[in-house]
N, CA, C and O atoms as a Maestro MAE file, in Angstrom:
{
 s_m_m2io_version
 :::
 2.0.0
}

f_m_ct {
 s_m_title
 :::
 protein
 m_atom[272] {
  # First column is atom index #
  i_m_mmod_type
  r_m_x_coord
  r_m_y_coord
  r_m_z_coord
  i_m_residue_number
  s_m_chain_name
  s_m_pdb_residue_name
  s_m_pdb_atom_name
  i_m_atomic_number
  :::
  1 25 47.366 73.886 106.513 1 A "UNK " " N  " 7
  2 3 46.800 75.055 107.158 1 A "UNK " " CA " 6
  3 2 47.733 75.525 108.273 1 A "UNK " " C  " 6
  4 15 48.297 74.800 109.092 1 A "UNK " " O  " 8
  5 25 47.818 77.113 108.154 2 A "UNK " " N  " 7
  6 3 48.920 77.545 109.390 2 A "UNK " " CA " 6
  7 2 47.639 77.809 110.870 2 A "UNK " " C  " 6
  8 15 46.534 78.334 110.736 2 A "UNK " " O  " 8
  9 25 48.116 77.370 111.936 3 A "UNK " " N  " 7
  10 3 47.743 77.951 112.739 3 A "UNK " " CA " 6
  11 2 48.361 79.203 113.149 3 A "UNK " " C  " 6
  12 15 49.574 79.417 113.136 3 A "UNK " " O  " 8
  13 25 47.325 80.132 113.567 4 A "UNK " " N  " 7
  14 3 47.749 81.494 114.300 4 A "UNK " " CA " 6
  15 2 48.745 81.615 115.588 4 A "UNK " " C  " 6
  16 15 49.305 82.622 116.019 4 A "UNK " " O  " 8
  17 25 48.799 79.997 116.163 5 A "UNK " " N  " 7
  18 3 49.602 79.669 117.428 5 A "UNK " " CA " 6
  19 2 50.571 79.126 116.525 5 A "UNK " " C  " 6
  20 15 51.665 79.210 117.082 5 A "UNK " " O  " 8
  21 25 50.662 78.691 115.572 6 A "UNK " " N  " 7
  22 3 51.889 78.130 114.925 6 A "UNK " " CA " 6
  23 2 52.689 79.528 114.388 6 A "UNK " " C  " 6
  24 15 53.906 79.651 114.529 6 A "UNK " " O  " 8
  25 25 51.969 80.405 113.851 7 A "UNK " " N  " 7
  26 3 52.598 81.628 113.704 7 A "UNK " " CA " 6
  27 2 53.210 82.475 114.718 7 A "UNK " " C  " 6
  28 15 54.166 83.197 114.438 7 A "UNK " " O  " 8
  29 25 52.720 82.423 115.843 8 A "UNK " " N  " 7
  30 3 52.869 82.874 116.859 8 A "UNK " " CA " 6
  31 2 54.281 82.328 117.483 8 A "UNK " " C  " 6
  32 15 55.165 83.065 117.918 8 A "UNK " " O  " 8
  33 25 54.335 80.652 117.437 9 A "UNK " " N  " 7
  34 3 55.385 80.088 118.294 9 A "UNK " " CA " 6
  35 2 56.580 80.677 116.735 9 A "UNK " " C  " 6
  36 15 57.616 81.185 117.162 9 A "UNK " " O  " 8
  37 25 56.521 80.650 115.666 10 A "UNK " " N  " 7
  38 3 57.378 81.169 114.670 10 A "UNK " " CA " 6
  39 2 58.105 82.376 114.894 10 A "UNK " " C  " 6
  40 15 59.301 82.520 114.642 10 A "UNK " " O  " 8
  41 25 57.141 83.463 115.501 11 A "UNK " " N  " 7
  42 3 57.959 84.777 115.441 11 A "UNK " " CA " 6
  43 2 58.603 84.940 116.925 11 A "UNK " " C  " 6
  44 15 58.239 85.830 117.693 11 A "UNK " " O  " 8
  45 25 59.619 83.965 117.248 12 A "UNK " " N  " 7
  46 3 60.081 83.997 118.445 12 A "UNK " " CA " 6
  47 2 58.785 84.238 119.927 12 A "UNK " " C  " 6
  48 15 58.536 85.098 120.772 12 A "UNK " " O  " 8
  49 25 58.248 82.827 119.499 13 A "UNK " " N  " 7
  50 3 57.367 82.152 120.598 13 A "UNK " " CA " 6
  51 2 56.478 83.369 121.151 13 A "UNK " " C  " 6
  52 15 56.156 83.268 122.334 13 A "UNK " " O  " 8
  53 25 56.037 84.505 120.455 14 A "UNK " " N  " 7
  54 3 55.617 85.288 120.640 14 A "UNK " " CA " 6
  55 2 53.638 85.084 121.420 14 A "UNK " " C  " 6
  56 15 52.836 84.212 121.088 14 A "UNK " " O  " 8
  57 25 53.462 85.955 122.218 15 A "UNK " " N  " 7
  58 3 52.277 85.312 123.564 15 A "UNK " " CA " 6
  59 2 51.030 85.799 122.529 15 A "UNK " " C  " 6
  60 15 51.079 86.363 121.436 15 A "UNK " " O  " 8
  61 25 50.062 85.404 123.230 16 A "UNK " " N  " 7
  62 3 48.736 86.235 122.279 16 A "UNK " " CA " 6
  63 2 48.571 87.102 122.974 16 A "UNK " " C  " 6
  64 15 47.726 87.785 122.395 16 A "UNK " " O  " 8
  65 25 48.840 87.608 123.956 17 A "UNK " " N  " 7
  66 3 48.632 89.581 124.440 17 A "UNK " " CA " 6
  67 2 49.855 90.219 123.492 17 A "UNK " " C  " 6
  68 15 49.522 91.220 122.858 17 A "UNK " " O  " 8
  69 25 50.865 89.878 123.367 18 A "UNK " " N  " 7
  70 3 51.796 90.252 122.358 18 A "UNK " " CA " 6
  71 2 51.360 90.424 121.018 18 A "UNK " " C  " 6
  72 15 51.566 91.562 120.598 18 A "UNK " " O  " 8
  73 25 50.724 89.501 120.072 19 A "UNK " " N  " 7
  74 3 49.636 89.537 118.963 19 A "UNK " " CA " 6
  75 2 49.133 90.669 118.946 19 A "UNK " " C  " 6
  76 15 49.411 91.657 118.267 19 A "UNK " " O  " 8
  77 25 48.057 90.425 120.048 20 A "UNK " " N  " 7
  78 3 46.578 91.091 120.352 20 A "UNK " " CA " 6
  79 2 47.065 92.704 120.273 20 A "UNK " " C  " 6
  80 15 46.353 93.618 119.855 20 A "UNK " " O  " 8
  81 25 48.138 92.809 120.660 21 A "UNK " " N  " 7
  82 3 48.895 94.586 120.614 21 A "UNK " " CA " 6
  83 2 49.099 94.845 119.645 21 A "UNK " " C  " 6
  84 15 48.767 95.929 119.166 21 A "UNK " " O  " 8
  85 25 49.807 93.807 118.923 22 A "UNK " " N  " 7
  86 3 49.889 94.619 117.231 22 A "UNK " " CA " 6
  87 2 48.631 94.685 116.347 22 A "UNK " " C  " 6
  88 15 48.393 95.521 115.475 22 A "UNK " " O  " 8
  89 25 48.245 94.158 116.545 23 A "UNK " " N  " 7
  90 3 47.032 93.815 115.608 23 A "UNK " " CA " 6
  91 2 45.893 94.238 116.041 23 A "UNK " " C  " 6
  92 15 44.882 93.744 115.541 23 A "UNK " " O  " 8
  93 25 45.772 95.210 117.031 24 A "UNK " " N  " 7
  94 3 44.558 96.297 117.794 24 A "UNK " " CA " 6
  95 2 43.281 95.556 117.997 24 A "UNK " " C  " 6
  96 15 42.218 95.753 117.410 24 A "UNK " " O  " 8
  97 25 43.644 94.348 119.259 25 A "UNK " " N  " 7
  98 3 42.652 93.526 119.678 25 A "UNK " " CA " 6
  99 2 42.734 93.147 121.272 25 A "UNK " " C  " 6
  100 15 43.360 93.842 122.072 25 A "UNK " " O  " 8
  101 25 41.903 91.759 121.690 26 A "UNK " " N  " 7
  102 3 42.471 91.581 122.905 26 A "UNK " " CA " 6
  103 2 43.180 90.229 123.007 26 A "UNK " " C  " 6
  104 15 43.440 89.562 122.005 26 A "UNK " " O  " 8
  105 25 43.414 89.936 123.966 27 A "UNK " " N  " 7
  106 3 44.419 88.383 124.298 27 A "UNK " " CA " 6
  107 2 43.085 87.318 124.092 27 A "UNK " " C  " 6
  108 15 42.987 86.257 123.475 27 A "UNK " " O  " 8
  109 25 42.281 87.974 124.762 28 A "UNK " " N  " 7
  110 3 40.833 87.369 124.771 28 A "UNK " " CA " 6
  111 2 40.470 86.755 123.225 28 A "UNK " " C  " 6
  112 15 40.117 85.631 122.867 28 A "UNK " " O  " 8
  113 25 40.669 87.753 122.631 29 A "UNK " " N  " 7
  114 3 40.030 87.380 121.307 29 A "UNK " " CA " 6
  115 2 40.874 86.407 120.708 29 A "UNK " " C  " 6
  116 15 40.529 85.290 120.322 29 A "UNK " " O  " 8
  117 25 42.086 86.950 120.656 30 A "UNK " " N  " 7
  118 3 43.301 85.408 119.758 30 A "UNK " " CA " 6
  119 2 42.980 84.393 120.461 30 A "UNK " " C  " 6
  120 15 43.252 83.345 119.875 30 A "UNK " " O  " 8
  121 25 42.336 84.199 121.863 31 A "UNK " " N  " 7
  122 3 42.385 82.659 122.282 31 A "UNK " " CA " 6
  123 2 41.275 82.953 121.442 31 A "UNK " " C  " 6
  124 15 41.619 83.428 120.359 31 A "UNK " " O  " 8
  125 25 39.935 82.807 121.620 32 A "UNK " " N  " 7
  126 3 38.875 82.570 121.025 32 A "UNK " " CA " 6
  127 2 39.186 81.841 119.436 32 A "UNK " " C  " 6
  128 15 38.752 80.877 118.806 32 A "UNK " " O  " 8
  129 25 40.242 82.970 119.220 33 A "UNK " " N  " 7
  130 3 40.253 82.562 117.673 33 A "UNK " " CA " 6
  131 2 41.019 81.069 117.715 33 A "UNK " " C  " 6
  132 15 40.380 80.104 117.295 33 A "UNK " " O  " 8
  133 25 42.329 80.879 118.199 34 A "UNK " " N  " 7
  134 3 42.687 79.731 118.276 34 A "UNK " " CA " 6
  135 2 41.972 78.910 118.762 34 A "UNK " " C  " 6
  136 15 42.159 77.819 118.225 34 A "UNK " " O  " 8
  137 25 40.892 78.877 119.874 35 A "UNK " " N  " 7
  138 3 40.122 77.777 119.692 35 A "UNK " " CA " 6
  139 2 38.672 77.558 119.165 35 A "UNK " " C  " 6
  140 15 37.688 76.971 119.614 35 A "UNK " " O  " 8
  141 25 38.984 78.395 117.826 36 A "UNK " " N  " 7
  142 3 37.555 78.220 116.822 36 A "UNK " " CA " 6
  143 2 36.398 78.281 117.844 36 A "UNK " " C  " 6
  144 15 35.554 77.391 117.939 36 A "UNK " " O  " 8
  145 25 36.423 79.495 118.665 37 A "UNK " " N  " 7
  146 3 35.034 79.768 119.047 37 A "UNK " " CA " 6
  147 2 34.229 81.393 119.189 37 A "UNK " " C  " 6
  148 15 33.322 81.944 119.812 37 A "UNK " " O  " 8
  149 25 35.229 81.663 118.186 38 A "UNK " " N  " 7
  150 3 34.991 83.019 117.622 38 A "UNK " " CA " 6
  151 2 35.762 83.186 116.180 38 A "UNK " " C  " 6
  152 15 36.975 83.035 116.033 38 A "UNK " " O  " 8
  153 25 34.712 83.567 115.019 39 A "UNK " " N  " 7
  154 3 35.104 83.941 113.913 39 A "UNK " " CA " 6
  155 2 36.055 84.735 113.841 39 A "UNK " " C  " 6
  156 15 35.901 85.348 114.898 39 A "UNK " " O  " 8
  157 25 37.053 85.233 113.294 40 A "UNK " " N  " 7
  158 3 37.749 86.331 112.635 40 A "UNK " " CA " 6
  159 2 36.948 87.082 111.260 40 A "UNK " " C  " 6
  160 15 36.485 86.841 110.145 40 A "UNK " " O  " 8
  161 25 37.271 88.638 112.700 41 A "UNK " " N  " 7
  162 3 36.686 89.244 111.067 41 A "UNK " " CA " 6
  163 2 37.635 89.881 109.950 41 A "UNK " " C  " 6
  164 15 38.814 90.115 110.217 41 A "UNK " " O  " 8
  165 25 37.091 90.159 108.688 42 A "UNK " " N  " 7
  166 3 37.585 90.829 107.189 42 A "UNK " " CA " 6
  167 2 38.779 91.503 107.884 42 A "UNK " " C  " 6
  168 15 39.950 91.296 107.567 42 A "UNK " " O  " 8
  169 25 38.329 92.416 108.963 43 A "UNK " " N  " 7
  170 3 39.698 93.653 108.987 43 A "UNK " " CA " 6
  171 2 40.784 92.815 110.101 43 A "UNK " " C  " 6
  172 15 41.914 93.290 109.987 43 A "UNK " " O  " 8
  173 25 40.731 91.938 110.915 44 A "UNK " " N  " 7
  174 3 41.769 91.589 111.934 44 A "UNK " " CA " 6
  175 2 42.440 90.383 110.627 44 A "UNK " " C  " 6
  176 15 43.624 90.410 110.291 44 A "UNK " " O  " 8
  177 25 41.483 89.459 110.073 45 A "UNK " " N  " 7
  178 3 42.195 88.590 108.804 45 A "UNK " " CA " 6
  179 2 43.273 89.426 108.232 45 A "UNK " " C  " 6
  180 15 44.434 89.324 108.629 45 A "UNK " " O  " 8
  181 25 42.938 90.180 107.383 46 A "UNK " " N  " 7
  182 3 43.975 90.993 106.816 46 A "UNK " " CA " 6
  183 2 44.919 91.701 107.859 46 A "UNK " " C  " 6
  184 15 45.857 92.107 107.174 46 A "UNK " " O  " 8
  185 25 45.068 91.935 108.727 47 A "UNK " " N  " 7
  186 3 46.065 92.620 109.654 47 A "UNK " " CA " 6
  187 2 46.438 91.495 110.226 47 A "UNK " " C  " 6
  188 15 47.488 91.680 110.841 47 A "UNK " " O  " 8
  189 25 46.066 90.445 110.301 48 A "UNK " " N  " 7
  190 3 47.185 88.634 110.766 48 A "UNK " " CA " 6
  191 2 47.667 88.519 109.620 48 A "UNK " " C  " 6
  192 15 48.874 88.398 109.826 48 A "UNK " " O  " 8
  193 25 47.464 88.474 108.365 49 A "UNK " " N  " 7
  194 3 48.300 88.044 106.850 49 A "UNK " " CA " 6
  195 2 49.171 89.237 106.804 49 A "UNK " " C  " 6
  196 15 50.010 89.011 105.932 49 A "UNK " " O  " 8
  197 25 49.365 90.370 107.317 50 A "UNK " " N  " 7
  198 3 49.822 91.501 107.143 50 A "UNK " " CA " 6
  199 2 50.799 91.199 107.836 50 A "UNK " " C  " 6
  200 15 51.830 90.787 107.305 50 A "UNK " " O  " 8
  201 25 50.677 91.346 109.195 51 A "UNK " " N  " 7
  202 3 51.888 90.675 110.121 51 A "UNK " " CA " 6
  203 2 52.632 90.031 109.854 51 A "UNK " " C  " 6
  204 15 53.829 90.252 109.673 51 A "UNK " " O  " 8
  205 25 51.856 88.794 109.757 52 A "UNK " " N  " 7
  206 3 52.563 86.934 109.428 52 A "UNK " " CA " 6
  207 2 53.269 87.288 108.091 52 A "UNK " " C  " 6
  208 15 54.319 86.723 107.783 52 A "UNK " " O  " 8
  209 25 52.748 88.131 107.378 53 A "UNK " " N  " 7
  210 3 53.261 87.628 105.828 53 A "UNK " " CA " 6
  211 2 52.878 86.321 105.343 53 A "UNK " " C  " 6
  212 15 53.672 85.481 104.919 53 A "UNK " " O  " 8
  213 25 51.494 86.175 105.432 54 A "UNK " " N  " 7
  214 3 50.591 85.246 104.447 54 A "UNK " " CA " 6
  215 2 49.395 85.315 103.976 54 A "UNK " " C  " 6
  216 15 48.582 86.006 104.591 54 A "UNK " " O  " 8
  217 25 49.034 84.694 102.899 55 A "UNK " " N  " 7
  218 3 48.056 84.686 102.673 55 A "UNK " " CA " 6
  219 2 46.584 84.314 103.685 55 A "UNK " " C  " 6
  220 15 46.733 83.631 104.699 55 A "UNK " " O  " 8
  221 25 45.372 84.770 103.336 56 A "UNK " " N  " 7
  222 3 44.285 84.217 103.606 56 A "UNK " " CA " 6
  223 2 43.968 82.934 103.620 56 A "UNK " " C  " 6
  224 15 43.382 82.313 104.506 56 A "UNK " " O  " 8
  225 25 44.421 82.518 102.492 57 A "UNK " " N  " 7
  226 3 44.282 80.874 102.213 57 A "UNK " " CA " 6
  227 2 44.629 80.246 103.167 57 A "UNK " " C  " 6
  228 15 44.039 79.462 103.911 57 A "UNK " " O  " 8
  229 25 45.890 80.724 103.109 58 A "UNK " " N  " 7
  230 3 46.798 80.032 104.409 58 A "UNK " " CA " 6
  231 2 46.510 79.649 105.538 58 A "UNK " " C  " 6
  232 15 46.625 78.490 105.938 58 A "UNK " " O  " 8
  233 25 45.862 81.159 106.545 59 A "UNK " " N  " 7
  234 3 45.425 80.963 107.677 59 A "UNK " " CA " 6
  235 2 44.007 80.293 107.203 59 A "UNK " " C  " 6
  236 15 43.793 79.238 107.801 59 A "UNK " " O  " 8
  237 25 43.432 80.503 106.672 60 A "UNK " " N  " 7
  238 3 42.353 79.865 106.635 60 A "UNK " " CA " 6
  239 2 41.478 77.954 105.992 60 A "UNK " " C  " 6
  240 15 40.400 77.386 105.817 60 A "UNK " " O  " 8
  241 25 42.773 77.797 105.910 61 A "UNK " " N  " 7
  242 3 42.806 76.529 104.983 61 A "UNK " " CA " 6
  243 2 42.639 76.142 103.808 61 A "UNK " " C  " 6
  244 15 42.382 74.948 103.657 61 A "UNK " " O  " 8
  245 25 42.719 76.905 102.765 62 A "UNK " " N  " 7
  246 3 42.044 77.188 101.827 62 A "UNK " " CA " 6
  247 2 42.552 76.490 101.035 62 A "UNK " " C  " 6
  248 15 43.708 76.858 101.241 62 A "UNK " " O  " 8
  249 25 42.719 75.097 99.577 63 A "UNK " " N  " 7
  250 3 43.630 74.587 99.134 63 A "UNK " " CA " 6
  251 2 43.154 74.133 97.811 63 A "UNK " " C  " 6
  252 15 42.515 73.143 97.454 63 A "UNK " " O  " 8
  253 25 43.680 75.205 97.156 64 A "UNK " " N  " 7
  254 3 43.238 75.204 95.601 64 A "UNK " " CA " 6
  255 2 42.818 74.104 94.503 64 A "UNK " " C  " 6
  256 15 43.952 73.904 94.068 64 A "UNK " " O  " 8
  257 25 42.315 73.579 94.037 65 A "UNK " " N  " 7
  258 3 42.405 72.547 92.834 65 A "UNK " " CA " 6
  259 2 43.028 73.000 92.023 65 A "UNK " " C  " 6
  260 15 42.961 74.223 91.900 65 A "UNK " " O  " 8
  261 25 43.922 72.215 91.095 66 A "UNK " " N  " 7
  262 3 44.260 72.956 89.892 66 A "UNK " " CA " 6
  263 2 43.676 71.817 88.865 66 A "UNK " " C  " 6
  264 15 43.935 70.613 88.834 66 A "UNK " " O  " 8
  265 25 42.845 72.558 88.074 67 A "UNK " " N  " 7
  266 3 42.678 71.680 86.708 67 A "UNK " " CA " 6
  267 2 43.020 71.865 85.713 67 A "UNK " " C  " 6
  268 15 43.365 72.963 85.274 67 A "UNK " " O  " 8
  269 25 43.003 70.836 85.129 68 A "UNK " " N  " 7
  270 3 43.867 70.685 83.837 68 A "UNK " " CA " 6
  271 2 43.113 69.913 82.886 68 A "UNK " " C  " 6
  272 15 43.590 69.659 81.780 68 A "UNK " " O  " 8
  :::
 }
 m_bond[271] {
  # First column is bond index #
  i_m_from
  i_m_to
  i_m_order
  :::
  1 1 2 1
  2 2 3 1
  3 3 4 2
  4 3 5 1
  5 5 6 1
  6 6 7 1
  7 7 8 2
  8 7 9 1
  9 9 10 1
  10 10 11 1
  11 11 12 2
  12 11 13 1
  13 13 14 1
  14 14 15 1
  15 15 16 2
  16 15 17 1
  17 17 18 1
  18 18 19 1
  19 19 20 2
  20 19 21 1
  21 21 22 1
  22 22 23 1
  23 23 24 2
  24 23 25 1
  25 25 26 1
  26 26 27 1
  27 27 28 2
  28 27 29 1
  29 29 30 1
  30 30 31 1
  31 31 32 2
  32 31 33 1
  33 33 34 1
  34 34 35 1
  35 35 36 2
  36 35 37 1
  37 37 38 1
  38 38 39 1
  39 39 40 2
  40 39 41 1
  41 41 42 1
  42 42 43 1
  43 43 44 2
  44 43 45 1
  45 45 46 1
  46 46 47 1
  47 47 48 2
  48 47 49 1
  49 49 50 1
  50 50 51 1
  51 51 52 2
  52 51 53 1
  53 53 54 1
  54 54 55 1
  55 55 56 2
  56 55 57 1
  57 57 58 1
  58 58 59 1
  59 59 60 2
  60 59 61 1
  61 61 62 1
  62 62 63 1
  63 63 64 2
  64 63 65 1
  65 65 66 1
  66 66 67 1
  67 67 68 2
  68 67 69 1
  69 69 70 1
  70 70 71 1
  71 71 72 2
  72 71 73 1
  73 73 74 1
  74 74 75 1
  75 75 76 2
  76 75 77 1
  77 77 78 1
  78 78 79 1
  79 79 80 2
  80 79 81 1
  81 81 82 1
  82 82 83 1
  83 83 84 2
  84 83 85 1
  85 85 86 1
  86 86 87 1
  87 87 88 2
  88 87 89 1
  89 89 90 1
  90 90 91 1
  91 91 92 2
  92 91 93 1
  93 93 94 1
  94 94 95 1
  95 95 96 2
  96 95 97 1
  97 97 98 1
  98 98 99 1
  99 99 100 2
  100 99 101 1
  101 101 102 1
  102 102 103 1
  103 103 104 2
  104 103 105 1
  105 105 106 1
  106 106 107 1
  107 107 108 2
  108 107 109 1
  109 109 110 1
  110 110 111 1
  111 111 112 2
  112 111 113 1
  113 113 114 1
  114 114 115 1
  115 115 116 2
  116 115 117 1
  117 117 118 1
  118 118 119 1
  119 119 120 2
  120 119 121 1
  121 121 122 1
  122 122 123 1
  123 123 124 2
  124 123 125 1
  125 125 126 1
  126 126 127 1
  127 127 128 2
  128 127 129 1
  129 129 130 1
  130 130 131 1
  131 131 132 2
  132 131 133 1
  133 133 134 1
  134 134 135 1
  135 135 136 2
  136 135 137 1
  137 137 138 1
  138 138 139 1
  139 139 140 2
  140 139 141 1
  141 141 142 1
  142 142 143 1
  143 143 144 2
  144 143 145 1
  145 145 146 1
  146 146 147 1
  147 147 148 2
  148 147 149 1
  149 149 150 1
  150 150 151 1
  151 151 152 2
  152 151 153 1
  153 153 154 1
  154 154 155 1
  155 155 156 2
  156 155 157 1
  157 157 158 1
  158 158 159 1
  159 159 160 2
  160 159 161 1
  161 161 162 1
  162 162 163 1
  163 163 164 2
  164 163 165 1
  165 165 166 1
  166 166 167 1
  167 167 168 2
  168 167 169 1
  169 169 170 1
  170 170 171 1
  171 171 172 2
  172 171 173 1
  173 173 174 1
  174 174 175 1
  175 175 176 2
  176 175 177 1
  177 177 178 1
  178 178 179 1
  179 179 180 2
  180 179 181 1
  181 181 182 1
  182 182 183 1
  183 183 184 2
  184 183 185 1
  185 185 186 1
  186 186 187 1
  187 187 188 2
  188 187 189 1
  189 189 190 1
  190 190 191 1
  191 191 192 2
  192 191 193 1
  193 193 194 1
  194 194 195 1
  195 195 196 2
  196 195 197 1
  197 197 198 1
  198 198 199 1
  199 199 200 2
  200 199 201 1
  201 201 202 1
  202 202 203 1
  203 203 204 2
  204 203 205 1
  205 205 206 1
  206 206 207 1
  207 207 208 2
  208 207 209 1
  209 209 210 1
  210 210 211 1
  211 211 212 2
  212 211 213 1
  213 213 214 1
  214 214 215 1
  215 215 216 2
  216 215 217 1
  217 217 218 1
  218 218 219 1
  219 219 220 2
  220 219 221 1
  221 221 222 1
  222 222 223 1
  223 223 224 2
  224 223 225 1
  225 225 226 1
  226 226 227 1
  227 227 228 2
  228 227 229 1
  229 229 230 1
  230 230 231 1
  231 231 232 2
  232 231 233 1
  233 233 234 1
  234 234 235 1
  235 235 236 2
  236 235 237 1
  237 237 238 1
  238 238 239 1
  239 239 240 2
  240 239 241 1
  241 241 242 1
  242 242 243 1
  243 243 244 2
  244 243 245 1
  245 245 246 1
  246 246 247 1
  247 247 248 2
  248 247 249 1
  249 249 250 1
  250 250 251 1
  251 251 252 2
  252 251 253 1
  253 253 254 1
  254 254 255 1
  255 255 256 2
  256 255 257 1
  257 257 258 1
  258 258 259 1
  259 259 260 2
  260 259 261 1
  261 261 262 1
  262 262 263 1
  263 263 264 2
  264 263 265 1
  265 265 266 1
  266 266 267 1
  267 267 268 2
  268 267 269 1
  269 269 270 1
  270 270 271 1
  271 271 272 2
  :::
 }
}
């Protein structure tokens, strides 16, 4: 699972008021989100995978079975 602070320290250690600007939110809210005490919603999810260049899964932990 990626963290949003792991993404963050990736795109040249970039701050969460820095985030929070691209992604039409507050600093407030990316902490919240990094410390799982506020959901992410449908439209900021997709505008962090948009950014980051990843999937949902990704940020979200998501980790497929494959059967066979």
């Amino acid at each position: 699972m990626l963290t949003i602070a792991e993404l963050r320290a990736r795109n040249g250690k970039m701050s969460q008021k820095e985030l929070a600007e691209k992604i039409g939110t507050s600093q407030t809210t990316v902490s919240a989100w990094e410390k799982d005490i506020e959901v992410i919603s449908s439209r900021h999810l997709k505008r962090l995978c948009l950014f980051f260049n990843v999937s949902a899964d990704e940020l979200l932990g998501i980790k497929k079975k494959i059967c066979s």
